[in-house]
C-alpha positions in Angstrom: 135.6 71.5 80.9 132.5 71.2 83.0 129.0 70.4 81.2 125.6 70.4 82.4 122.9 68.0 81.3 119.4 69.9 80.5 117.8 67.0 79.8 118.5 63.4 78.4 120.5 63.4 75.4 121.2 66.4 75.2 124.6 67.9 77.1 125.6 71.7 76.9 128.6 73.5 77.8 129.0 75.7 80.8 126.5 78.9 80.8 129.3 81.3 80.0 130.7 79.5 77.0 126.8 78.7 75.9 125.7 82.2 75.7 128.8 83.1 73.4 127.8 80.5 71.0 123.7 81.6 71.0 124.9 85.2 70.2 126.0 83.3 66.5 123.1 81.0 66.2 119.8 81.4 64.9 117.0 81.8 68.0 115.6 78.2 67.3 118.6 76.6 68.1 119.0 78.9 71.4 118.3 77.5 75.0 119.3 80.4 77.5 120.3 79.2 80.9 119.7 81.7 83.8 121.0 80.6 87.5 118.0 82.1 90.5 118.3 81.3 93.9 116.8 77.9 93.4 118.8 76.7 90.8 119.3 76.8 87.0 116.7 77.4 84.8 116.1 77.1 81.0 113.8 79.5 78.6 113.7 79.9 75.1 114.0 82.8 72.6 111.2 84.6 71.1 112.7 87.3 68.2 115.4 87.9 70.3 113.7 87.8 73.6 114.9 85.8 76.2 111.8 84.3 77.9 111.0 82.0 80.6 107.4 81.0 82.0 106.0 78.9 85.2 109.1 79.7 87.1 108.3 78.6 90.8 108.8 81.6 93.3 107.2 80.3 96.4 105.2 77.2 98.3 102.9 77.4 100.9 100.4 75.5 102.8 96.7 76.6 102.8 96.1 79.9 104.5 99.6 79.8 105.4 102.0 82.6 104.5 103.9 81.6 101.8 107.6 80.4 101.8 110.2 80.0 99.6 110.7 77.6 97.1 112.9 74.8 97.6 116.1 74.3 95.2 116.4 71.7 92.2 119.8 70.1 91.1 119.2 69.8 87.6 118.3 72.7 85.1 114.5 73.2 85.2 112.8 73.9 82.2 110.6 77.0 81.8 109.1 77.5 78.5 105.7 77.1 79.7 102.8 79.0 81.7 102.5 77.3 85.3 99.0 76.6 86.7 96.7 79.7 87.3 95.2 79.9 91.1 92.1 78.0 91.8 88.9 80.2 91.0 85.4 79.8 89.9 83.4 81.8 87.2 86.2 81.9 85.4 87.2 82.3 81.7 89.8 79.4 82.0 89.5 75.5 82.4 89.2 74.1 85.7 92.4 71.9 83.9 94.8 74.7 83.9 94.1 75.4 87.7 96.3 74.3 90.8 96.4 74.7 94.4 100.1 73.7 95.1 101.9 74.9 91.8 100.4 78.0 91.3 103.4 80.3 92.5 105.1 81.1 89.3 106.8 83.8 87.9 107.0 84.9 83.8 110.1 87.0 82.9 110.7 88.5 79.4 113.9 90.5 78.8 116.1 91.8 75.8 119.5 90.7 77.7 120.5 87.7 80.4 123.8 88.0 82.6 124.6 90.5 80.6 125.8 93.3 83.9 122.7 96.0 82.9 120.4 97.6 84.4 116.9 97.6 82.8 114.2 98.9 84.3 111.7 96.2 85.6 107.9 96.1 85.1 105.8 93.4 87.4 102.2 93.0 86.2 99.5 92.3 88.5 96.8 91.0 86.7 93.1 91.8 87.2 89.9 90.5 88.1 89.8 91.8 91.0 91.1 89.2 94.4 88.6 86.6 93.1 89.6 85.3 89.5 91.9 86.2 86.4 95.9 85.2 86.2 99.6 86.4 84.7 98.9 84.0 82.0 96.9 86.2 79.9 98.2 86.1 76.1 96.8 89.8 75.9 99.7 90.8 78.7 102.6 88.6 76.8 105.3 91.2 77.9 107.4 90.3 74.7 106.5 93.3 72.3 106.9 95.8 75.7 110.7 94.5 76.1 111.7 94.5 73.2 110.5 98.1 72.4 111.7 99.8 76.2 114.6 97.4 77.1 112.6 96.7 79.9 112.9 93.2 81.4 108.5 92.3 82.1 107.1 89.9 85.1 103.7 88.6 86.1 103.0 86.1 88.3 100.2 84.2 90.1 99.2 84.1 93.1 96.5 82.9 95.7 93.1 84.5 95.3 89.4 84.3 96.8 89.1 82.3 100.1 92.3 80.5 99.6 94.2 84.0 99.3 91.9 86.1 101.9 89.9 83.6 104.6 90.8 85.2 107.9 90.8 82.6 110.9 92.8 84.7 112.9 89.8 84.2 115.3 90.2 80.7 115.7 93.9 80.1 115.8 97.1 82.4 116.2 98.6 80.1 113.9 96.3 81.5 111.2 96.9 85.5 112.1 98.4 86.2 108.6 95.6 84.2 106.4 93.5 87.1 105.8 96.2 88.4 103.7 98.0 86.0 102.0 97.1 86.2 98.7 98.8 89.7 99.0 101.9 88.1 100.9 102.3 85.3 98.1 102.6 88.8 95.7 104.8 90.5 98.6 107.1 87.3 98.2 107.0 87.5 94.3 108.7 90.9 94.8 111.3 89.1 97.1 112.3 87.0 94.4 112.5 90.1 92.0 114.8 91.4 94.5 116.8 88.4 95.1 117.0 87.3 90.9 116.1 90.0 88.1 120.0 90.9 88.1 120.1 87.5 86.8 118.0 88.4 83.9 119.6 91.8 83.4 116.9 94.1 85.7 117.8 96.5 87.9 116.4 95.5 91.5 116.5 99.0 92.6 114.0 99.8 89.4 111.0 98.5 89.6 107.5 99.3 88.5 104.5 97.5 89.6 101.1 98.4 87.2 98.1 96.7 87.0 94.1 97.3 85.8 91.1 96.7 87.8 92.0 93.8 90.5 95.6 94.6 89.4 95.5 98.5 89.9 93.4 97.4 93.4 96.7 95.2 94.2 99.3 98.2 93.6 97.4 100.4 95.7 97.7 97.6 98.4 101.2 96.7 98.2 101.5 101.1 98.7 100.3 100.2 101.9 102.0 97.1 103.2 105.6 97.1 105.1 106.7 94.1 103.7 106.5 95.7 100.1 108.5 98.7 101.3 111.5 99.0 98.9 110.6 96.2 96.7 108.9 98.9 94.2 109.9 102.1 93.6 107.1 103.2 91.0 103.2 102.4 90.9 100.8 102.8 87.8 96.9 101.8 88.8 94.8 101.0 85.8 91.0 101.4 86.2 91.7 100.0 90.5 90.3 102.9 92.3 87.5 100.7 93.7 87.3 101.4 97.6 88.1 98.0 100.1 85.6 98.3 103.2 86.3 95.6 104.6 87.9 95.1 108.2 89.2 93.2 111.1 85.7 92.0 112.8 83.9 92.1 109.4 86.9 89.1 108.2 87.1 87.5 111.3 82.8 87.6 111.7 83.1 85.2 108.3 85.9 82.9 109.1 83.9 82.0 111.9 80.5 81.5 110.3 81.9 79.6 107.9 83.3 77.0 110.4 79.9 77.4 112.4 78.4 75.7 108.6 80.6 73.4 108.4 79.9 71.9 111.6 83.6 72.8 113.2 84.9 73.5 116.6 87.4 75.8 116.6 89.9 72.7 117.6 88.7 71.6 113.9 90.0 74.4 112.5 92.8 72.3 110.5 90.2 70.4 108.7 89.6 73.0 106.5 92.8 72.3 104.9 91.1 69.4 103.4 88.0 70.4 102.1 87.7 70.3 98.7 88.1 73.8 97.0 84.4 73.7 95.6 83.4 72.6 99.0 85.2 75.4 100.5 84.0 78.1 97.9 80.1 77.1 99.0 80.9 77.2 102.3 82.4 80.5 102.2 79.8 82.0 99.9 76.9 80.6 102.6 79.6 82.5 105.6 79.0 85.9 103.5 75.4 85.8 102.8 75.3 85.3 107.1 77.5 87.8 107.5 78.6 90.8 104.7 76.5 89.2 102.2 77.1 88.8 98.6 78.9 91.7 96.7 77.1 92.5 93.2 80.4 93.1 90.2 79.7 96.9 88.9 79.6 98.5 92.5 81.9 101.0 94.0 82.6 98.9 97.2 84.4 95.8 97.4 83.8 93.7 101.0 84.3 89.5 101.2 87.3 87.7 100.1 89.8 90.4 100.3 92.9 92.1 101.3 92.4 92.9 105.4 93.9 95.9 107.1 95.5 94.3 110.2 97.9 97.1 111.5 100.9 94.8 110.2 100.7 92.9 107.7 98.5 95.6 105.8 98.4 99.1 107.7 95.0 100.4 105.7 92.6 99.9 102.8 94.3 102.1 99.9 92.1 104.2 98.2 90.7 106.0 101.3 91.2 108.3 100.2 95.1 107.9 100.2 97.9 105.6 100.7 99.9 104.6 103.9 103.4 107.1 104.6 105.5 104.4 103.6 105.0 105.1 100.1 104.9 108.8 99.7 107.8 108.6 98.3 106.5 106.3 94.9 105.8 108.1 91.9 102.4 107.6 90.9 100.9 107.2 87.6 96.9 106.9 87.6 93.9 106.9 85.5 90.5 105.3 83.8 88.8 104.7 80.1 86.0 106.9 79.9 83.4 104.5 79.2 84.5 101.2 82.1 81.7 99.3 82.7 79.0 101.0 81.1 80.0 100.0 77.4 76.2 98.2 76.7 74.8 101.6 76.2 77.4 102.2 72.8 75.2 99.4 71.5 72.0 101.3 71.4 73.0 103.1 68.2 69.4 104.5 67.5 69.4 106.5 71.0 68.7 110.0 70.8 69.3 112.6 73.5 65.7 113.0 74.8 65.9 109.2 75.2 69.4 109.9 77.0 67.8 112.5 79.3 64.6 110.8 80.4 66.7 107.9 81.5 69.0 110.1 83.8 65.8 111.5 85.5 65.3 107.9 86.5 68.7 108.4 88.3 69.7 111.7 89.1 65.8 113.5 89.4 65.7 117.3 89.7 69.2 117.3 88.8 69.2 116.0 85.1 69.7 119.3 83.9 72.7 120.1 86.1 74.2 117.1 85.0 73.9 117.4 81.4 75.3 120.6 81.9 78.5 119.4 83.8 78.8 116.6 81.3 78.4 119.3 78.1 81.0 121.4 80.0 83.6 118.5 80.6 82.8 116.7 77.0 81.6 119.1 74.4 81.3 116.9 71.6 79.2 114.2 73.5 76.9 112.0 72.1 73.1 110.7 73.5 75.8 107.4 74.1 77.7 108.9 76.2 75.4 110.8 78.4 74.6 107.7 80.0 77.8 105.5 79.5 80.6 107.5 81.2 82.0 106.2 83.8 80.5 107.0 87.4 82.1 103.9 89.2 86.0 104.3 89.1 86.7 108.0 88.1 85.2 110.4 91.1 87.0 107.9 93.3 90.0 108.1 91.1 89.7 111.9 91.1 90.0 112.1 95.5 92.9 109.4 94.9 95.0 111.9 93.2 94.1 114.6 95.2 95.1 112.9 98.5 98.2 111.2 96.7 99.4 114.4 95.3 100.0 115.9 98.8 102.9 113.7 99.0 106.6 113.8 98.1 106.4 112.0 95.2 104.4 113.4 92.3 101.4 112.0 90.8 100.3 111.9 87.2 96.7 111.7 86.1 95.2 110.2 82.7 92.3 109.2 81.1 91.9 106.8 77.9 88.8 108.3 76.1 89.6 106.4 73.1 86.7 104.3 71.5 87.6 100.7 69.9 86.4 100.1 66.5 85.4 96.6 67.4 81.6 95.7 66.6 81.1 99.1 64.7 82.1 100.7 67.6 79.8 99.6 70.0 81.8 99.3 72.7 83.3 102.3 73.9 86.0 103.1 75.9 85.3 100.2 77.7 87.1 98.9 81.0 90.8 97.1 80.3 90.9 98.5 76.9 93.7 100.4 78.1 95.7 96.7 78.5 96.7 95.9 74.6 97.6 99.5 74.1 99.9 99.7 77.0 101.3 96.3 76.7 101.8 97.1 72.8 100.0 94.2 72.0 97.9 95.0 69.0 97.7 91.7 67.1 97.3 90.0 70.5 94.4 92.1 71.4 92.7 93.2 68.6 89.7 91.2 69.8 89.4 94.5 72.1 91.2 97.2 70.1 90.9 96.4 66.9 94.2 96.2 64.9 93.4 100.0 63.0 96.4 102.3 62.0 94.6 104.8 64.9 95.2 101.5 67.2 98.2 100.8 66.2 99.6 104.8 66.9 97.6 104.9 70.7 99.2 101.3 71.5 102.6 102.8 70.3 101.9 106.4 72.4 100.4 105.1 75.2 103.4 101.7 75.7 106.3 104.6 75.2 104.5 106.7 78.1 103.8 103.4 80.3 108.2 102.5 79.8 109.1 106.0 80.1 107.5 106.5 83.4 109.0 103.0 84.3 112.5 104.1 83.7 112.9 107.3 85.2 109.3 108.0 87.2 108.4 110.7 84.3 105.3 109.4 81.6 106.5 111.8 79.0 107.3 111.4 75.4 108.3 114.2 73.9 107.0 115.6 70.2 104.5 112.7 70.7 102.5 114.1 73.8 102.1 117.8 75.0 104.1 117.9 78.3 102.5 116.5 81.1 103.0 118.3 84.4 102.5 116.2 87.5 98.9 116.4 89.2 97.8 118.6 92.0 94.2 119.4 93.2 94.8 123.1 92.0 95.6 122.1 88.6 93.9 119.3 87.9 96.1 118.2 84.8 95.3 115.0 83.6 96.1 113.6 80.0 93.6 112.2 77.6 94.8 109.4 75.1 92.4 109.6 72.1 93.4 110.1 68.5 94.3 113.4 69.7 96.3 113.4 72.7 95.6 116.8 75.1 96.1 117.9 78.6 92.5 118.8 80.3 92.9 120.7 83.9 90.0 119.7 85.9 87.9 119.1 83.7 85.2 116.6 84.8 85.8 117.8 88.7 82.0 119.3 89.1 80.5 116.5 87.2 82.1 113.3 89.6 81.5 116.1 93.0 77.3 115.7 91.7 77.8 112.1 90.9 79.4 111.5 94.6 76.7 113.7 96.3 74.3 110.9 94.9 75.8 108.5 96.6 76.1 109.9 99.9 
C-alpha cells in the first residue's frame, strides 16, 4: 500500500483510503488532502468544512506579470492565512505583509474529490487598488458554504505601486506593469480553472463579487481578455467609482518617479531594489508632479491603478459600461444608502431647518428641489438623512445599470437601506455594511451589524439572494423576497433590503440626475 508522509511522525494512508476513514471520525482528528496542479496540499475541518488558507497560486518578480507557481514534493500544509500584499495606511501590521509570498489562495467547501459541481464564489476584497486583503475574518467564507453548498475563494494579490507602476515608457520589458496587480487576480482565476474540481467546484460556475475596491476589480476583470471565460457571473458591491486614469497619464508618473530618484532610463531595474517605503515616497512625490494626490470620498479614482492599454485592459469599467466581451455576464449591482456619509447619523439633535440650511451651502437655489426629490424617493426621511445619502457611488451606479442593461445578459439592481443598530444607531447604512450580511457572518461582524434578530433575518435574506444568483444567475428567493425582475432604464426595478424587503421602480432617478448636474 502506498503512504504519504505529511509531516514527521506522522504517515497517512493514500488520499482515497484517507477520506473514507475522515467520513467516520470526529473533525479534530481530520486532515483533508487535496492534489492542485502544484502538488498535494493539506487543510483542516471547520464544522464540516473543508478548509484550506495561504495556498500559493502564483510568483512573480516586481512589476512583472505574474507566473505560476512552482510544484512541491511533499504535502504542503495550508491551515493558515498567507501574507497580505505590502501597503501603507493600513489596518494590519507591517508583520503580516510580504512582497514575495503574497499570492495565495483561501478555499472553503462542503465536499473535496467528491465528482460535484458547486457553484464557485471568488471574493475580491476592497480597499480600493491601494490597501485591504482576502484575509479579512469578516469574509471567512465558512458560514456561506456551508449554507449554499457553494465552494468560497479570496485571494491576495499585488496592490498600489507594486500592482499598478507603469514603466512601459522606459522599457518594453515592463509593457504589462501598469496592470499587474489585476493580472496577479487574472492568474488567481487560472488556478480556479485549472483546481476547484479538485475541491468539488464547478469551473464552468463561477461568480466573482466584491465591495468598494472589490466591486471596482469585477468591473475590471468585465473588461479584460484574459478574464474572458474564467467568470461567468459578476456582483459589484458599493464599486461604481469611475477610473480616469490613462495611457500618458500612467506612463507621465512612471517616468517622474525615476526622474526623483535620480535614474536613467538604463537604471530602470534598480527600482527592483528599492525598498517598498522608499518606493511608496517616491511614487507619492511622481503623483504630486504629475496627477497629484487623490482625496478618499471622491467620485474619481486616478494614481496607482488599473490602466486601459488596449490589451491587457481594453477600458476603464464604469464608463459608463463594460467592454463586449462580457455582455454575456449576469450582473448583480447595488449600494447602502448611507456609504460614506454615516458621520451625519451621529448628530442625533439635528433638525430639518439645520438639514436644509446645510444643503444651501451645497446645492444653492436648488435646496428646495432637492428636498423635494429626496421626499419623493424616501418619504419617511429623517433631518439625518437629508444630508447623509449617498451622492458618491449611487448616480454613477444608476448610469452603470442603464448602460449594462442594454446587453444580453440581464442586470439586477439593489440597494441595502438597512441601518445598523451599532452605537444607538449612529451609523447608518454605512459603506461595506452590506459584507457580514452577505457573507452570513453575524457573530463575525457584529462590530458593524450588530448581532439583532432584524440582523440576523437581513444576513439570512440577503446571503440566500447573493448564493442563489451564484448558482443559476437569478438573485431570487422566493416567499422571502417579492420577485425581482431584472433591470432596465424603463423600469427601473431595483430591490431594497431593509426590515421590509420591496421592489422600488426608479425611484431616486430625478434626485441622482440633480445630484450629477452639480457636478458637471
Amino acid at each position: 500500500m502506498k503512504i504519504k508522509s505529511l509531516y514527521p511522525g506522522i504517515i497517512f494512508i493514500t488520499l482515497s483510503v484517507f477520506l473514507m476513514a475522515c467520513n467516520q471520525s470526529s473533525d479534530k482528528n481530520q486532515i483533508p488532502v487535496v492534489n492542485i496542479c502544484s502538488g498535494d496540499i493539506s487543510g483542516y475541518m471547520d464544522d464540516g468544512i473543508y478548509t484550506f488558507k495561504g495556498v500559493p497560486y502564483a510568483k512573480a518578480e516586481r512589476f512583472m506579470p505574474p507566473e505560476r507557481v512552482d510544484g512541491w514534493q511533499s504535502v504542503l500544509e495550508c491551515i493558515n492565512y498567507g501574507p497580505i500584499a505590502m501597503q501603507i495606511n493600513s489596518w494590519s501590521p507591517d508583520s503580516v505583509m510580504d512582497e514575495k509570498d503574497l499570492f495565495s489562495i483561501n478555499i472553503w467547501t462542503s465536499g473535496i474529490n467528491d465528482g460535484k459541481k458547486r457553484p464557485v464564489m471568488v471574493w475580491l476584497h476592497g480597499g480600493g487598488f491601494s490597501f485591504g486583503s482576502g484575509s479579512d475574518p469578516i469574509t471567512d467564507g465558512k458560514l456561506l458554504a456551508e449554507k449554499g453548498d457553494v465552494v468560497v475563494v479570496s485571494i491576495n494579490h499585488r496592490l498600489n505601486i507594486l500592482g499598478f507602476l507603469d514603466l512601459s515608457a522606459v522599457d518594453d520589458k515592463y509593457a504589462r506593469s501598469a496592470n499587474v496587480g489585476m493580472l496577479d487576480i487574472v492568474e488567481s482565476l487560472e488556478w480556479v480553472n485549472r483546481n476547484i474540481e479538485n475541491f468539488g467546484g464547478d469551473p464552468k460556475n463561477v461568480t466573482i463579487f466584491g465591495e468598494s475596491g472589490g466591486g471596482g476589480k469585477v468591473g475590471t476583470l468585465m473588461c479584460m481578455p484574459g478574464a474572458e471565460g474564467l467568470f461567468h457571473k459578476a456582483i459589484i458591491q458599493s464599486g461604481t467609482l469611475v477610473n480616469v486614469m490613462t495611457k500618458d497619464k500612467s506612463q507621465e508618473i512612471g517616468l517622474a518617479l525615476l526622474d526623483y530618484m535620480g535614474l536613467s532610463h538604463d537604471e530602470v531595474d534598480q527600482l527592483k531594489d528599492i525598498p517598498y517605503k522608499e518606493l511608496v515616497a517616491a511614487g507619492d512625490s511622481a503623483l504630486k508632479r504629475t496627477v497629484g494626490l487623490r482625496m478618499p470620498g471622491t467620485s474619481r479614482m486616478f494614481g496607482f491603478g488599473p490602466v486601459p492599454d488596449g490589451t491587457d485592459l481594453l477600458q476603464q469599467p464604469f464608463t459608463p459600461g463594460f467592454a463586449d466581451i462580457s455582455k454575456n455576464v449576469p450582473l448583480m449591482i447595488g449600494t447602502t444608502f448611507n456609504e460614506m456619509m454615516r458621520t451625519y447619523y451621529a448628530e442625533t439633535d439635528l433638525t430639518f431647518e439645520d438639514a436644509r440650511q446645510r444643503l444651501k451651502r451645497q446645492y444653492g437655489e436648488q435646496t428646495d428641489l432637492f428636498v423635494e426629490l429626496f421626499k419623493k424617493a424616501y418619504p419617511d426621511y429623517s433631518p439625518q438623512d437629508l444630508l447623509s445619502i449617498d451622492t458618491i457611488f449611487r448616480p454613477i451606479t444608476i448610469q452603470v445599470a442603464d448602460a449594462a442593461s442594454t446587453r444580453v445578459a440581464p442586470v439586477y439592481s439593489y440597494m441595502l437601506t438597512w441601518k445598523s443598530p451599532v452605537d444607538d444607531g449612529t451609523r447608518g447604512s454605512f459603506h461595506a455594511l452590506d459584507i457580514p450580511l452577505v457573507f452570513n457572518n453575524i457573530e463575525l461582524g457584529k462590530h458593524w451589524s450588530g448581532d439583532t434578530k432584524d440582523a440576523i433575518a437581513l444576513a439570512e435574506i440577503m446571503s440566500s439572494s447573493w448564493i442563489n444568483f451564484a448558482k443559476s444567475g437569478d438573485p431570487n428567493v422566493s416567499e422571502v423576497l417579492p420577485e425581482w425582475h431584472a433591470y432596465t432604464k424603463e423600469n427601473g426595478i431595483t430591490m431594497i433590503f431593509d426590515d421590509e424587503c420591496k421592489i422600488v421602480r426608479n425611484h431616486d432617478r430625478e434626485l441622482m440626475n440633480l445630484v450629477l448636474s452639480r457636478e458637471q
